[in-house]
DSSP file (Angstrom, degrees, kcal/mol; ACC not computed):
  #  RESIDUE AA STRUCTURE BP1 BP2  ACC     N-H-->O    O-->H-N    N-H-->O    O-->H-N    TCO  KAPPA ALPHA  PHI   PSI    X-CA   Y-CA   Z-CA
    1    1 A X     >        0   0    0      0, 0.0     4,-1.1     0, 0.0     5,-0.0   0.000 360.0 360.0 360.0 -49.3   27.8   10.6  -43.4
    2    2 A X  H  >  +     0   0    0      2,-0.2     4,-2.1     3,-0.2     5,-0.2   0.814 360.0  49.5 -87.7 -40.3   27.7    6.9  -42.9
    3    3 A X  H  >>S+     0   0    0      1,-0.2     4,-2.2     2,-0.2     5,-0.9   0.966 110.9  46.8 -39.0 -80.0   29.1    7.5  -39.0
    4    4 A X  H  >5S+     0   0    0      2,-0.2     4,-0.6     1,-0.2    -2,-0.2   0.889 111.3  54.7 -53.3 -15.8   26.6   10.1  -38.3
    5    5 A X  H  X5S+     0   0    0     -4,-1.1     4,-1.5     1,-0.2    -1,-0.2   0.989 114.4  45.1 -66.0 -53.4   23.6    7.3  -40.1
    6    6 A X  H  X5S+     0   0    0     -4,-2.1     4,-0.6     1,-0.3    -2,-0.2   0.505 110.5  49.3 -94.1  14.2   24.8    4.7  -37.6
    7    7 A X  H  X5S+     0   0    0     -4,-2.2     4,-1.4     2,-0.2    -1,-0.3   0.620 112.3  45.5 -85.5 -30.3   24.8    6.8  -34.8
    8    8 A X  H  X<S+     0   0    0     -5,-0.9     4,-1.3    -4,-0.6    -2,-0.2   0.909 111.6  56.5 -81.8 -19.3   21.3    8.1  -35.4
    9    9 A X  H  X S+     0   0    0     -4,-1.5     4,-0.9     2,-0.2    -1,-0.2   0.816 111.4  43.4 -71.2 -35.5   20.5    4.2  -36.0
   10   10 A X  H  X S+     0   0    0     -4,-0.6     4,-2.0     2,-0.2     5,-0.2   0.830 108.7  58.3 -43.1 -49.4   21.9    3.6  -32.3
   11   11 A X  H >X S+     0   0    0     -4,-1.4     4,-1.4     1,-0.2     3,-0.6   0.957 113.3  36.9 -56.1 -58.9   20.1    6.5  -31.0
   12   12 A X  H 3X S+     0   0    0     -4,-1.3     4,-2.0     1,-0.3    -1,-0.2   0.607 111.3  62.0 -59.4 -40.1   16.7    5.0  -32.1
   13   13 A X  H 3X S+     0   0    0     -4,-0.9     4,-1.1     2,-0.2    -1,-0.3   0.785 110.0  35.6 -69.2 -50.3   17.7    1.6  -31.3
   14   14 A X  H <X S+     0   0    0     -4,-2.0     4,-1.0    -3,-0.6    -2,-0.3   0.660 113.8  63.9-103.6 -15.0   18.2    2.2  -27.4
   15   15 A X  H  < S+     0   0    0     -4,-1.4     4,-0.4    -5,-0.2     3,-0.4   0.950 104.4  41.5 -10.5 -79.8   15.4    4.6  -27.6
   16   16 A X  H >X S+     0   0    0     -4,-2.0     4,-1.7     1,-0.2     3,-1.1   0.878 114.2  53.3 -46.1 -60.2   13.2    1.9  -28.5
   17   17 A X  H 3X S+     0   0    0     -4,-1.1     4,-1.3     1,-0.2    -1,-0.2   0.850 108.8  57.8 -46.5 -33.9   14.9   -0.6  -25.8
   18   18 A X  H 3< S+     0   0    0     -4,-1.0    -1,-0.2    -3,-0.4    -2,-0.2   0.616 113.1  28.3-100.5 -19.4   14.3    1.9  -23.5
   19   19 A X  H <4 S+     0   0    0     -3,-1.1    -1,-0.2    -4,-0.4    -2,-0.2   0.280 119.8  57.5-101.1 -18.4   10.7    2.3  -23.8
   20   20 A X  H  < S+     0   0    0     -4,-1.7    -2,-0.2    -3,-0.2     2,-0.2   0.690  86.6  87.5-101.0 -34.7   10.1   -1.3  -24.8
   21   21 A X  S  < S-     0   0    0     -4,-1.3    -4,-0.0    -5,-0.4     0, 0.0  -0.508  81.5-121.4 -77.7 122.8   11.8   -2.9  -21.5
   22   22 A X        -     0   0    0     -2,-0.2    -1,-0.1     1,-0.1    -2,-0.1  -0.065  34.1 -73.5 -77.2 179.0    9.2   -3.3  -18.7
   23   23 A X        -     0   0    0      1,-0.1     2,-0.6     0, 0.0    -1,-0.1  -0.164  37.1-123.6 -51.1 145.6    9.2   -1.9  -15.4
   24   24 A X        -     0   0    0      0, 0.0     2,-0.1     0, 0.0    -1,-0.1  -0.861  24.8-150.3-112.5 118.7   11.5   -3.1  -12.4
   25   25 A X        -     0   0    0     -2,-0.6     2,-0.3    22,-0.1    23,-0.2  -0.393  15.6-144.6 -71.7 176.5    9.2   -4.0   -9.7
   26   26 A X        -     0   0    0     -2,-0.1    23,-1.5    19,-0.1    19,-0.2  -0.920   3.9-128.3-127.8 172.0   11.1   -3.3   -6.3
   27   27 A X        -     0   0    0     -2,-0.3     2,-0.2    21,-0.2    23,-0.2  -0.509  27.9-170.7-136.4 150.1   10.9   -5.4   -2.8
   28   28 A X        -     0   0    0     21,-0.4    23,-1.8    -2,-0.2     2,-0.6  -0.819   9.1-131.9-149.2 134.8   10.2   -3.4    0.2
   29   29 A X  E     -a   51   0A   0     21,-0.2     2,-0.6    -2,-0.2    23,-0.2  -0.596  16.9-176.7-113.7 143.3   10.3   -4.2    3.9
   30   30 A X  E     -a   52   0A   0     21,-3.1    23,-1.5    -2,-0.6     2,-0.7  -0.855  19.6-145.2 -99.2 118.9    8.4   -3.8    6.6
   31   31 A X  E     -a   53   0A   0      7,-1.4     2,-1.7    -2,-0.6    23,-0.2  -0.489  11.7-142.7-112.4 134.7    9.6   -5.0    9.9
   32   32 A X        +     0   0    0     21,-2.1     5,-0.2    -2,-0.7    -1,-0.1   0.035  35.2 173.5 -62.4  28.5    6.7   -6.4   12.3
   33   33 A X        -     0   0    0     -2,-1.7    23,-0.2     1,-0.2    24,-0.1   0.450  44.4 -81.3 -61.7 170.0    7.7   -5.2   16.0
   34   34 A X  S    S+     0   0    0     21,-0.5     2,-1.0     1,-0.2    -1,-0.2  -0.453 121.8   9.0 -47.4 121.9    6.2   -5.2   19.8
   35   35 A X  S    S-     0   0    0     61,-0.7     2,-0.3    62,-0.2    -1,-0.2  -0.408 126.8 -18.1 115.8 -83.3    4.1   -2.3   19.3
   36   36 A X  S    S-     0   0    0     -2,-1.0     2,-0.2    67,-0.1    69,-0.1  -0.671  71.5 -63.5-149.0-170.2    3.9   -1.2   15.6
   37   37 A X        -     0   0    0     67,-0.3     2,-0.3    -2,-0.3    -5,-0.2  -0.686  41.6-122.3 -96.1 153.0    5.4   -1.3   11.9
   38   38 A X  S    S+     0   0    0     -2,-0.2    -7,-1.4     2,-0.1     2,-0.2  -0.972 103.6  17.4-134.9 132.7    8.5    0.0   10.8
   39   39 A X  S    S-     0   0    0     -2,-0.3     3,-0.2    -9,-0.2    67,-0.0   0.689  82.5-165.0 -56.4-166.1    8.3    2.0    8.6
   40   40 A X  S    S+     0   0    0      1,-0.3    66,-1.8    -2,-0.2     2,-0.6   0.712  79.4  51.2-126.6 -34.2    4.6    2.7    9.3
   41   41 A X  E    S-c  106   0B   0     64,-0.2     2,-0.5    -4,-0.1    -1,-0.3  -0.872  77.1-165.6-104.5 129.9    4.3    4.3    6.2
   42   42 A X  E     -c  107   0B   0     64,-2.1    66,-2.5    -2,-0.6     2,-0.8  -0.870   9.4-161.0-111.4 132.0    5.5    2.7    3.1
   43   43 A X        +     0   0    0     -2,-0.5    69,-0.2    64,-0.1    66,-0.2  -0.769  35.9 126.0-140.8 106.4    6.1    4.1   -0.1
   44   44 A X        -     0   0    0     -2,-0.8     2,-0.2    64,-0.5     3,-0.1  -0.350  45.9-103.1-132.4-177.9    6.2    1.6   -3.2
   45   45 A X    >   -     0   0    0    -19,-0.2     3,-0.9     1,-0.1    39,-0.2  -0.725  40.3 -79.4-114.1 166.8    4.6    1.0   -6.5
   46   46 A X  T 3  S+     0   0    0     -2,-0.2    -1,-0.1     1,-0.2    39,-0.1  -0.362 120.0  27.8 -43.6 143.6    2.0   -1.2   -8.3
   47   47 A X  T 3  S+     0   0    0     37,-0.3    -1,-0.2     1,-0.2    38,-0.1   0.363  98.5 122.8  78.5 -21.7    3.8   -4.7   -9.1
   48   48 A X    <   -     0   0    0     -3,-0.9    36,-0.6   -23,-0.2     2,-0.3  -0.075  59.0-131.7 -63.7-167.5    6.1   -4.2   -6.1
   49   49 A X  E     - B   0  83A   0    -23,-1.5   -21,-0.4    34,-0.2     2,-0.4  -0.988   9.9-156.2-140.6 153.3    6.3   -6.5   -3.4
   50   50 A X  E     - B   0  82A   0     32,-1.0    32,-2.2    -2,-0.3     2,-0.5  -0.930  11.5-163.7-126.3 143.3    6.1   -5.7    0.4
   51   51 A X  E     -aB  29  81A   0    -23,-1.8   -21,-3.1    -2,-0.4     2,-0.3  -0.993   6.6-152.4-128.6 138.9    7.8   -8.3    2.8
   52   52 A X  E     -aB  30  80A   0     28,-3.9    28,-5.7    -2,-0.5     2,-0.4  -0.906   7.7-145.7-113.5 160.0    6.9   -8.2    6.4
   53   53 A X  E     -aB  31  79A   0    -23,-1.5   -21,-2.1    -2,-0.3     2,-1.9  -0.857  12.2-138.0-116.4 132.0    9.1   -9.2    8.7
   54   54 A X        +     0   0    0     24,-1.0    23,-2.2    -2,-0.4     2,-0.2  -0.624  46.6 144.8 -96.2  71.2    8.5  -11.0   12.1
   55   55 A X        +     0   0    0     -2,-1.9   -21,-0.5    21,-0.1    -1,-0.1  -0.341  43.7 103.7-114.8  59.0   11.0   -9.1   14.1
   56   56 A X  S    S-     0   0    0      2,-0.3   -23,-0.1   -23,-0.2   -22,-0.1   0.127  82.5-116.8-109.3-134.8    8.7   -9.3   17.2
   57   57 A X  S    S+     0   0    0    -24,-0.1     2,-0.2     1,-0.1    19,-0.1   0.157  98.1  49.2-133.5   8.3    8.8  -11.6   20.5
   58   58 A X  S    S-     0   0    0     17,-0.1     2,-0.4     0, 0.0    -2,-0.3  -0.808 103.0 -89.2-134.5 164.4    5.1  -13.5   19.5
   59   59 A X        -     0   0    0     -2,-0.2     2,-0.3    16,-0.1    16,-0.2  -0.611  57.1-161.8 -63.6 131.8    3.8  -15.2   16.2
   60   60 A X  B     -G   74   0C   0     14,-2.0    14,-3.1    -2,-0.4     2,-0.4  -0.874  11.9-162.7-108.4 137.6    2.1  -11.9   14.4
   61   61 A X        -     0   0    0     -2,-0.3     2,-0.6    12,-0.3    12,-0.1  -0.912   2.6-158.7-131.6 144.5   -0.3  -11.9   11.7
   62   62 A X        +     0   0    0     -2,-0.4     9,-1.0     9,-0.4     2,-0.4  -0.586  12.8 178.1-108.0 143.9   -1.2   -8.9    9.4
   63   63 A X  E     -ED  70  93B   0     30,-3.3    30,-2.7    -2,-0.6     2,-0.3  -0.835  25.5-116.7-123.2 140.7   -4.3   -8.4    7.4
   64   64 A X  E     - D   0  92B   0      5,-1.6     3,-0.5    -2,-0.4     4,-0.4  -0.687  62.6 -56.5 -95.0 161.3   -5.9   -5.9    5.2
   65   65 A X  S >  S-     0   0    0     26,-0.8     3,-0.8    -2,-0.3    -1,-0.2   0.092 133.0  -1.3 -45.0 122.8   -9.1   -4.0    5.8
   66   66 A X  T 3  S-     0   0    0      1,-0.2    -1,-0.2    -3,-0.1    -2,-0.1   0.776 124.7 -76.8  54.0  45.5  -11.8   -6.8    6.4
   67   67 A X  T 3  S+     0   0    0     -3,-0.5    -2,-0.2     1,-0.1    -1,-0.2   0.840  79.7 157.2  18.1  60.5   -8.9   -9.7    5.7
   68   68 A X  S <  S-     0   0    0     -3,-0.8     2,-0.5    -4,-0.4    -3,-0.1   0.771  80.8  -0.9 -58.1 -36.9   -9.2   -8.9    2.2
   69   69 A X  S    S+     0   0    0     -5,-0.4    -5,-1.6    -4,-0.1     2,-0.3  -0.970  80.3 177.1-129.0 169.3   -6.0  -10.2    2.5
   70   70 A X  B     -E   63   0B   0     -2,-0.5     2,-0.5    -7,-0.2    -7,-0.2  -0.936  32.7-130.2-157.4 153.8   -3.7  -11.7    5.5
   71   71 A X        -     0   0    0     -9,-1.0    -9,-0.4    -2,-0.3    -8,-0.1  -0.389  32.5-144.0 -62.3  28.8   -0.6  -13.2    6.1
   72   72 A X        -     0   0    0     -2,-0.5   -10,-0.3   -11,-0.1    -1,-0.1   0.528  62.1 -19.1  19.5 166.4   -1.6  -16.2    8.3
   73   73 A X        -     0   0    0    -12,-0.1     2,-0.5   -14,-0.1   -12,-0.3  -0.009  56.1-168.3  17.1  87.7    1.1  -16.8   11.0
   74   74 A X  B     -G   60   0C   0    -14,-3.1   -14,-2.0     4,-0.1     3,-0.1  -0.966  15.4-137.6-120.0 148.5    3.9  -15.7   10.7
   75   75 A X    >   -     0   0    0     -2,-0.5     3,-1.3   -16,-0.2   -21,-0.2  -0.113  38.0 -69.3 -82.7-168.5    6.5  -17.0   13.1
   76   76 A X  T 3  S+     0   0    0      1,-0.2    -1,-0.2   -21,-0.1   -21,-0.1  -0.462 126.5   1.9 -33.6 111.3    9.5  -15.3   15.2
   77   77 A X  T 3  S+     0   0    0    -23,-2.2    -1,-0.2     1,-0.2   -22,-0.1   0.224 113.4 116.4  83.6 -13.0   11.9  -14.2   12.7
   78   78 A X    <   -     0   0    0     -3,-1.3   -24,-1.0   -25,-0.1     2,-0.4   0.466  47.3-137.4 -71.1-152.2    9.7  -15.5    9.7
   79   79 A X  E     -B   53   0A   0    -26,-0.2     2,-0.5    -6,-0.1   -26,-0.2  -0.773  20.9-161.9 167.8 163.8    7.8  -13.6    6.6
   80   80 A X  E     -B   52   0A   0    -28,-5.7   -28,-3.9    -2,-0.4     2,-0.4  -0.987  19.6-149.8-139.6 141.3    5.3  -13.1    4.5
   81   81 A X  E     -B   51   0A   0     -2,-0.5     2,-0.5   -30,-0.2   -30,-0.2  -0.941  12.0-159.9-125.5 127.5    5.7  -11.3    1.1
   82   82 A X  E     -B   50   0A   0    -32,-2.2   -32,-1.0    -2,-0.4     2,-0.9  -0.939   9.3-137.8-115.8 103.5    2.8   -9.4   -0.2
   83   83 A X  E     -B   49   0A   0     -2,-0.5   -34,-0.2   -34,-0.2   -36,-0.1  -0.576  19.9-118.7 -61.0  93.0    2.4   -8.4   -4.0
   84   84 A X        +     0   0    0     -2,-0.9     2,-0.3   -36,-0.6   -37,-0.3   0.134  38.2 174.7  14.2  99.7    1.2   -5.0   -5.1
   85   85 A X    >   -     0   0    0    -39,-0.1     3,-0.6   -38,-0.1   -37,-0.1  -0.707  41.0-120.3-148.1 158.6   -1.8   -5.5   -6.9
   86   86 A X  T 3  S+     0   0    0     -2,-0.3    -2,-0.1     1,-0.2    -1,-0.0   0.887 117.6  50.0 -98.4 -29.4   -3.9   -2.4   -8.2
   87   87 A X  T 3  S+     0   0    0      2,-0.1     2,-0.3    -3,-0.0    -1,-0.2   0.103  86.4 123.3 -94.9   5.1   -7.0   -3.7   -6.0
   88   88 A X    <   -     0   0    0     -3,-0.6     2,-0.4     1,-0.1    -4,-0.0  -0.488  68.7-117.2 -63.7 126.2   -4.6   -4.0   -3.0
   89   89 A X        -     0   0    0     -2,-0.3     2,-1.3     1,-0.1    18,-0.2  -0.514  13.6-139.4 -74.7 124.6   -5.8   -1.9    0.1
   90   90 A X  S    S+     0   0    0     -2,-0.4    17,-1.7    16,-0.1     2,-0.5   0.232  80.0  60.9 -78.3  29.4   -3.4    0.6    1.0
   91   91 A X  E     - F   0 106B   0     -2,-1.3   -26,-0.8    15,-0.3     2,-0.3  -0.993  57.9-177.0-126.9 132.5   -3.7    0.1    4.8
   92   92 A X  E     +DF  64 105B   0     13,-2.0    13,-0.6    -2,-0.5   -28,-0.3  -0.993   4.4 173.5-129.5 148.3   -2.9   -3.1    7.1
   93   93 A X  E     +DF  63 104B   0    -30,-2.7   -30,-3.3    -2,-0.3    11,-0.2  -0.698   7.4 149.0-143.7-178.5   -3.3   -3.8   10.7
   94   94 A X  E     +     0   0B   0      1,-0.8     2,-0.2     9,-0.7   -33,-0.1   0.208  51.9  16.0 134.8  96.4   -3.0   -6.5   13.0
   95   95 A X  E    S-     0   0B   0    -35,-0.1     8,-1.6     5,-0.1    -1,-0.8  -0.366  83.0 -94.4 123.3 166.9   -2.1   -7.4   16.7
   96   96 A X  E     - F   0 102B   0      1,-0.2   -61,-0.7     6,-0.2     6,-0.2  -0.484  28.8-112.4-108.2 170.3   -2.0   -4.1   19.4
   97   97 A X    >   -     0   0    0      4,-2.3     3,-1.1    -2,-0.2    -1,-0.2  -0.349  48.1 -83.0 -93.0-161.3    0.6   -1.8   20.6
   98   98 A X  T 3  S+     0   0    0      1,-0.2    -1,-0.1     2,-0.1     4,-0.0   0.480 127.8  55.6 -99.9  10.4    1.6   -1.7   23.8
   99   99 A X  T 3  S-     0   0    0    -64,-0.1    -1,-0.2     2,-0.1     3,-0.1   0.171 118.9-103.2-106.0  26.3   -0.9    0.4   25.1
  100  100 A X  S <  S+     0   0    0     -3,-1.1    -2,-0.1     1,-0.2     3,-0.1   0.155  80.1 135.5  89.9 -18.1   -3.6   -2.0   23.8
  101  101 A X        -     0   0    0     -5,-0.1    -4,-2.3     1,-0.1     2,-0.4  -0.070  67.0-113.7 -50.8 152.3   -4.5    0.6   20.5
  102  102 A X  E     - F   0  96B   0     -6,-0.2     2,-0.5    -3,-0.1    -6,-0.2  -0.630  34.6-116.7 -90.6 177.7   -4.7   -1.7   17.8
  103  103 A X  E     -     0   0B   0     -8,-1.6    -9,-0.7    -2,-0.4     2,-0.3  -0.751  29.8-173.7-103.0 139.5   -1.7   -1.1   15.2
  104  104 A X  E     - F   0  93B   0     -2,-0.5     2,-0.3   -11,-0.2   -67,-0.3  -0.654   5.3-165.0-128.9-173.2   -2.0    0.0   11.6
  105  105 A X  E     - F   0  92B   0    -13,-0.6   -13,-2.0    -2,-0.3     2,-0.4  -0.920  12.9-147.4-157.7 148.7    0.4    0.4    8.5
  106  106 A X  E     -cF  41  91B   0    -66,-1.8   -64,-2.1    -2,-0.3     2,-0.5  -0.899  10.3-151.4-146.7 131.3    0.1    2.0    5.5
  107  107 A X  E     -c   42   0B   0    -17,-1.7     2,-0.4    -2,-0.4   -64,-0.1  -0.676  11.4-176.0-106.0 151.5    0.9    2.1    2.3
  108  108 A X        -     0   0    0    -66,-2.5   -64,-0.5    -2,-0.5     4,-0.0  -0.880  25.9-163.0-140.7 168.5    1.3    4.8   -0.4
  109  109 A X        +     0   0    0     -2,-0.4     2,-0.3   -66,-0.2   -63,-0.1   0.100  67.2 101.8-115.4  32.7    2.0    5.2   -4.2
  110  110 A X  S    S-     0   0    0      1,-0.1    -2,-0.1   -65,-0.0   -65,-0.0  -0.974  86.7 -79.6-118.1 136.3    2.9    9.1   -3.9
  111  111 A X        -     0   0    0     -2,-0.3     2,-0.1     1,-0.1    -1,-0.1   0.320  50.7 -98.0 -40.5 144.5    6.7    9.9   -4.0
  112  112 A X        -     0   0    0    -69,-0.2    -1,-0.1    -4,-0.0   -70,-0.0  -0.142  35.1-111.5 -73.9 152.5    8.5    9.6   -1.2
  113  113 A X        -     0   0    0     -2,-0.1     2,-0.3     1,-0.1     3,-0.0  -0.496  34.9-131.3 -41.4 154.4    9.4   12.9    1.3
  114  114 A X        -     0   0    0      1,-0.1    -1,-0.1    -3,-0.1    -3,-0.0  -0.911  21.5-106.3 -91.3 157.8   13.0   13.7    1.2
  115  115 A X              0   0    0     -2,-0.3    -1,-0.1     1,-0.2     0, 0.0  -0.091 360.0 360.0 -68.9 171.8   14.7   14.1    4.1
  116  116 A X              0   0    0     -3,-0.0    -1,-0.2    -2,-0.0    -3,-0.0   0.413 360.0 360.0 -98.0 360.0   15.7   17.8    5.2
């Protein structure tokens, strides 16, 4: 009797922890190239964080629709880390590909594909 009490007191216990412990944001990156985004679509949560990554051969900066936000500068090899925000715009551009189109990115907050 007194086993099976503190096992149902356990149960309840990490229950509770489990429901009580907030959310684990996660980091995700985007890497900034001649050309485009990699990945071009990214697929994260509120309260994550997105870092893009300067892996280009010029200084880049990327901006959301009507530089509600932007990165400033960022150099060759640098980064700029963007937080999730619920008023964040899920698309970002900046700088052209290499047939002059400009380049866009996107983000989305529906599960990701799996692969086949």
């Amino acid at each position: 009797m007194l086993n099976s009490f503190r096992m149902s007191t356990f149960a309840i216990a990490t229950a509770a922890a489990c429901i009580a412990s907030p959310a684990v944001s996660a980091e995700h990156t985007v890497l900034i190239e001649d050309g485009g985004y990699f990945p071009t679509i990214t697929y994260a949560m509120q309260g994550d964080t997105i870092v893009f990554v300067n892996d280009s051969n010029a200084t880049q900066t990327v901006s959301g629709p009507n530089d509600s936000w932007t990165s400033g500068s960022i150099p060759v090899d640098g980064s700029f880390a963007l937080a999730l925000m619920e008023d964040t715009p899920l698309t970002f551009n900046g700088g052209v590909d290499l047939e002059g189109f400009d380049i866009e990115g996107q983000i989305s907050y529906d599960p990701a594909p799996l692969d086949e």
